[in-house]
N, C-alpha and C positions, 0 to 999 in steps of 0.2 A: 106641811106646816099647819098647824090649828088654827082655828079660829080665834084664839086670846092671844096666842103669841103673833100672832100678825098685827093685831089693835095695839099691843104693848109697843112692837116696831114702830107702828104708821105715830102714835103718842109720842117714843123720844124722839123721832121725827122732828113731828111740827115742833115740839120745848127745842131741841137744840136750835131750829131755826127759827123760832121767837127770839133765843137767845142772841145771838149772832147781830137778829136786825135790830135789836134791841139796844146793844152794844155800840153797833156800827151808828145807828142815830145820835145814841150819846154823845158819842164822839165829834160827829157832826155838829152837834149844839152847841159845844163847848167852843168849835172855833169862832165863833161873833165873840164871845166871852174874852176869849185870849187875843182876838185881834183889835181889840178897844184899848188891853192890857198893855197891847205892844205901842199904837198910837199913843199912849200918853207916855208911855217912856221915852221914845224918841221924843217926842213935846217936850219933855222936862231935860233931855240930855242936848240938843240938837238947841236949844233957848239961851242955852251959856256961848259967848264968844269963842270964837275959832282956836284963839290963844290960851283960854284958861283950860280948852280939853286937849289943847297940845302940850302946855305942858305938866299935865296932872299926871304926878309921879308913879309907880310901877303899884301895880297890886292897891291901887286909891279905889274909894269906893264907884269915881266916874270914871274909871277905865271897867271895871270889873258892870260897871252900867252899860258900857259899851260892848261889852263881850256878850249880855243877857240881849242886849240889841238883834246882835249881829247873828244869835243860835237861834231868835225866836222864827226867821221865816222855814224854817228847816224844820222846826218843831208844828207850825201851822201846816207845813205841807203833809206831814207827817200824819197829822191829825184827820186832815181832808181825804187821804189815798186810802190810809187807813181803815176809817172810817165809809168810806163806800167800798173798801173790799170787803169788809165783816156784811154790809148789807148785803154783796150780792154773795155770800157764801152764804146766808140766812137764805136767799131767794133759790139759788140751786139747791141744797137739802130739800127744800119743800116741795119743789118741783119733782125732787128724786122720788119722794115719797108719792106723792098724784103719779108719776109714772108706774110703783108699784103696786098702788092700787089699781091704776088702768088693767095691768098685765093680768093680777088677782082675779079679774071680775070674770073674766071668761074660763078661767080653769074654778072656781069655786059654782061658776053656775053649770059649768058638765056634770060635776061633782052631782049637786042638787036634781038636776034631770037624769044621772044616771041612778042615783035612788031609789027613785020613782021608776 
């Protein structure tokens, strides 16, 4: 393998796993975001009497409040698991790459001393 096509390698490398942790943070940032989102919806749905959300009719807008309720802790978890598994797939690539550089330095420097 040459010497530029191994730098090209070790380059998508590290971008795919910038990418990854990059990704995986977002995602993480976002759940403060969405779980303030979900507090004020219950706030605003959970503030109406026991009676006026029993019996608000099919398909009303505070049942259909109640169902965005009821999806969003599956969506935060979703975000959190997510989200640290793009980070640590960002942290193995990179690692993978520092492996194949470790491996590289001893067969590139035979190479060099057997020149000589």
């Amino acid at each position: 393998m040459n010497k530029k096509m191994m730098m090209g390698v070790m380059a998508l490398l590290f971008v795919v796993s910038l990418f990854y942790t990059y990704e995986g943070i977002g995602m993480h940032s976002q759940v403060n975001v969405e779980e303030a989102k979900f507090h004020d919806l219950q706030n605003d749905y959970f503030s109406l009497d026991k009676q006026t959300r029993d019996s608000a009719p099919a398909k009303s807008p505070l049942n259909s409040q109640l169902a965005i309720i009821k999806n969003y802790p599956s969506e935060l978890l979703r975000l959190k698991l997510v989200g640290v598994g793009k980070i640590l797939t960002g942290i193995y690539i990179l690692l993978f790459g520092i492996l194949m550089a470790l491996i590289m330095m001893p067969i590139r420097l035979g190479m060099i001393i057997k020149k000589k």
